[in-house]
N, C-alpha and C positions, 0 to 999 in steps of 0.2 A: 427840434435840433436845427437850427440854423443851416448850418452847412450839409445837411442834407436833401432841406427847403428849396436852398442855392442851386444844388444839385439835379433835384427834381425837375428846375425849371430850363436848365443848360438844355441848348438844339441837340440831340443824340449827334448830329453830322462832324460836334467837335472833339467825338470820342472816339480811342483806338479801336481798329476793327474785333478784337478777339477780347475787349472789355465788357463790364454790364453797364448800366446807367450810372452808377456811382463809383466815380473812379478819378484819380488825378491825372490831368492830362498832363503832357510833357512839360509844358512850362508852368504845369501847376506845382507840380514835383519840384520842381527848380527853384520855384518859388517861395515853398512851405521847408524848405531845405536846403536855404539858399546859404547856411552859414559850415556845409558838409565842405571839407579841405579835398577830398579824394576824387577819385575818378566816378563814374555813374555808368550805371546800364543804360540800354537804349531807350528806355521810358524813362531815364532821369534820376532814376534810385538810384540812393549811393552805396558804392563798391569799398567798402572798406578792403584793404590788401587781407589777403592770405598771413603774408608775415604778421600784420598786428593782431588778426585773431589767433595767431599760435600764441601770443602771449597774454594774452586775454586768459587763456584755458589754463592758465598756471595762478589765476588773480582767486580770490576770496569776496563772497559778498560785503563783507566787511570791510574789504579794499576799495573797490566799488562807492557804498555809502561814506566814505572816509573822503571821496572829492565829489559826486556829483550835487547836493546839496548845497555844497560852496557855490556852484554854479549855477544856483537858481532853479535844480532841476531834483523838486521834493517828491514827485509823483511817478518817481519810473520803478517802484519795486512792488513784487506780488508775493507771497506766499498761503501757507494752507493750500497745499498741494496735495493730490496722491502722484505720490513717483515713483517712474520704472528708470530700474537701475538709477538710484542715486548718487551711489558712489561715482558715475558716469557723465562728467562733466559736459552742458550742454552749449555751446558757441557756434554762433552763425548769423547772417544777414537776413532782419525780419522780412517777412513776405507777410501783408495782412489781410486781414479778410472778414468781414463781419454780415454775422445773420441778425434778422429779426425774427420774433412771430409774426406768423404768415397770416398776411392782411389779402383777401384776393382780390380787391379794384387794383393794388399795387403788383402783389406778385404774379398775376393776368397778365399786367403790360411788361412787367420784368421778362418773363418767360416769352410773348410773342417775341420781342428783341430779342435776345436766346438767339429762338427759332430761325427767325429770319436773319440769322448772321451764321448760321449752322449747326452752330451748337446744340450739346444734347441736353436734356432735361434735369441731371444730376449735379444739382448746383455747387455741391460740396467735389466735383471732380474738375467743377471749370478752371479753378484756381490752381490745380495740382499741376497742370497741363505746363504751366508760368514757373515754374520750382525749377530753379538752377543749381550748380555743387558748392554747395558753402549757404544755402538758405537755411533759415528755417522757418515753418509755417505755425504764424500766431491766428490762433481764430478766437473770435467775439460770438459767441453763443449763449452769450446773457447766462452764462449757470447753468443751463437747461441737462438735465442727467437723461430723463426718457424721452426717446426719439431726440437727443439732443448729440448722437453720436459721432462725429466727424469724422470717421475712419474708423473701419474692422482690418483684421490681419493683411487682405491681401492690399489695401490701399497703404497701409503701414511701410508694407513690403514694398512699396514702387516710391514712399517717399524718402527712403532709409536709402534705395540705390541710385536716386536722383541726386540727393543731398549729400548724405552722410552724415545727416547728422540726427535731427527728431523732431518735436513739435510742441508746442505749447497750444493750449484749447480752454479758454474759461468752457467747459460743457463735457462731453465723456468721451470715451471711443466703447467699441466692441469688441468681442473676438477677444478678449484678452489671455485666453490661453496660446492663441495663434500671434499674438501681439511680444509674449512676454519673451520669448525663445531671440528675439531679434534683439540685437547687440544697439540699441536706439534709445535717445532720450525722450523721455515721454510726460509731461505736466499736463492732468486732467482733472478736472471736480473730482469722477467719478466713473465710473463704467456699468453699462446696462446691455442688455441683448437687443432691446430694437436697433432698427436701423434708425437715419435720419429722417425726421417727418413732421411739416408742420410746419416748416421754418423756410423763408425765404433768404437767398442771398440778396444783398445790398450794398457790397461793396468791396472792391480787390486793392488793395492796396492806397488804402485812407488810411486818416487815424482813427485808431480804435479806445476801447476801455479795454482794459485786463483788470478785471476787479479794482485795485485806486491807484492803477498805472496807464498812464495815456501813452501808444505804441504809434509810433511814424512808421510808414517804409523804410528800411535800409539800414533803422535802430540795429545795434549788436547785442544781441540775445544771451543771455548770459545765465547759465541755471547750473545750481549744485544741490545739496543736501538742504537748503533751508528755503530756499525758491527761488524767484529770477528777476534779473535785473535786464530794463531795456536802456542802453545806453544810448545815446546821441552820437552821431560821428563825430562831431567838433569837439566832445568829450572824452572819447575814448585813449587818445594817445596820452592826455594829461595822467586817465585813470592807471595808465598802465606803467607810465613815468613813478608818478607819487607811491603803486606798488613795490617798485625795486628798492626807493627807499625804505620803504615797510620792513618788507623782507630782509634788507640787510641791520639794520633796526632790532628786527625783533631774534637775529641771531646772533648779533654783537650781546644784548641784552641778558639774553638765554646762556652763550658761553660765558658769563657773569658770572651767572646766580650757579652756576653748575660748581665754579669753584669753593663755592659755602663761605665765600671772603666776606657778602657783603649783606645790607639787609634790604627788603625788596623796595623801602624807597631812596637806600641809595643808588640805586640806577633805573628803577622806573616809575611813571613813563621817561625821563629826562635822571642822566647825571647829574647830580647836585655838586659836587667836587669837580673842583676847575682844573683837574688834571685827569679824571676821569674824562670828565665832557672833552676836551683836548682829544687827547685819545678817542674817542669815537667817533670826533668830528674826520682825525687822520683817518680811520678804521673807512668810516662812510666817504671818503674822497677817493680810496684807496680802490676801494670795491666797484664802485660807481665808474674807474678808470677802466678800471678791466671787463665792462661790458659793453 
């Protein structure tokens, strides 16, 4: 991996003090993100507003796949999940994070840096520390199910009243009966009883893999009943524009067919009669005013 190479080789002296060796620095973040319209945290990551993720939470994966592929971006969706609370829509601003298997020439120097910056030993807590209200926390644990756990109940518990919101984890968590009671989103492989072991951290806030989704910092995190979608911020207002049309679309459509007048291709996808089409070009100009 290239950019890990890259990484490997950077002076530690150019890295935040509460980061590991592999991490973007401020103008790296600006850099790899240079095309986010919004405001940024103090490391750079972009802050999508509160208001467009309330409307994010009202979007369908389908809405979602319906624009970001237009825009060159084929690789942002994951499923084959096991999910808690699915009915429990999942939106928030990615926080990343990715392990490897633990190599110890690597994770040796990993951990003295650690040490000698204060930090404790529990590499899966360093990250938690960094979880603001509106994140939510994607990890890279390559699949891993045993000792591949990234959190039991009680860390669950501190990242639910941090955020508010859940987490996504290609690898498992624990605890799951202390996990399930909590009103949080949760995308996992899998769940086992060890803890985490075996596996070294390598990186806070890079880009990761989600099984055939590539995840930035500051992506909008997006999960329902089918899996999740990581948005781009330069994407996300378009996605949620092209939604409203959707939506009024797909109820113009539906009060249609409800009247038994018509048959289903004469109104979808497209009115074929030029005075139907008329009509729901007003309908959609109409609707479109009043939001």
């Amino acid at each position: 991996m290239k950019f890990f190479a890259n990484l490997l080789a950077a002076p530690l002296l150019l890295l935040p003090a509460h980061a590991q060796v592999f991490t973007f620095t401020h103008d790296e973040m600006l850099k790899y993100s240079s095309h986010n319209p919004f405001d940024r945290f103090e490391d750079g990551r972009p802050k999508v507003p509160d208001a467009i993720l309330e409307k994010v939470e009202g979007l369908s994966a389908e809405e979602v796949w319906a624009v970001l592929p237009g825009g060159g971006f084929r690789n942002q969706y994951e499923g084959n999940w096991r999910i808690l609370h699915p009915n429990r829509k999942l939106v928030g601003r990615a926080v990343t994070v990715q392990f490897m298997p633990a190599r110890p020439d690597i994770a040796d120097i990993l951990e003295a840096d650690a040490k000698a910056k204060g930090l404790r030993d529990n590499g899966n807590q360093r990250v938690l520390d960094l979880l603001k209200p509106g994140d939510v926390l994607v990890a890279d644990l390559f699949g891993k199910i045993e000792e591949g756990t990234v959190v039991g109940d009680n860390l669950a518990t501190y990242i639910y009243a941090i955020t508010g919101t859940g987490l996504v984890v290609d690898g498992a968590i624990r605890d799951l009966e202390g996990i399930q009671p909590i009103d949080m989103s949760v995308y996992c492989r899998g769940v086992h009883p060890t803890p985490i072991r075996n596996v070294m951290l390598t990186g806070i806030n890079v880009p990761i893999r989600i099984g055939g989704a590539t995840v930035m910092p500051g992506d909008v995190v997006f999960g329902d009943s089918e899996g999740v979608y990581f948005i781009p911020p330069q994407m996300v207002k378009q996605v949620v524009d092209k939604a409203n049309e959707t939506h009024i679309h797909d109820e113009w459509t539906q009060m249609k067919f409800k009247t038994g007048k018509y048959k289903s291709t004469d109104i979808y996808p497209n009115p074929r009669d030029p005075a139907l089409k008329k009509e729901y070009e007003e309908y959609l100009k109409q609707k479109l005013g009043q939001q």
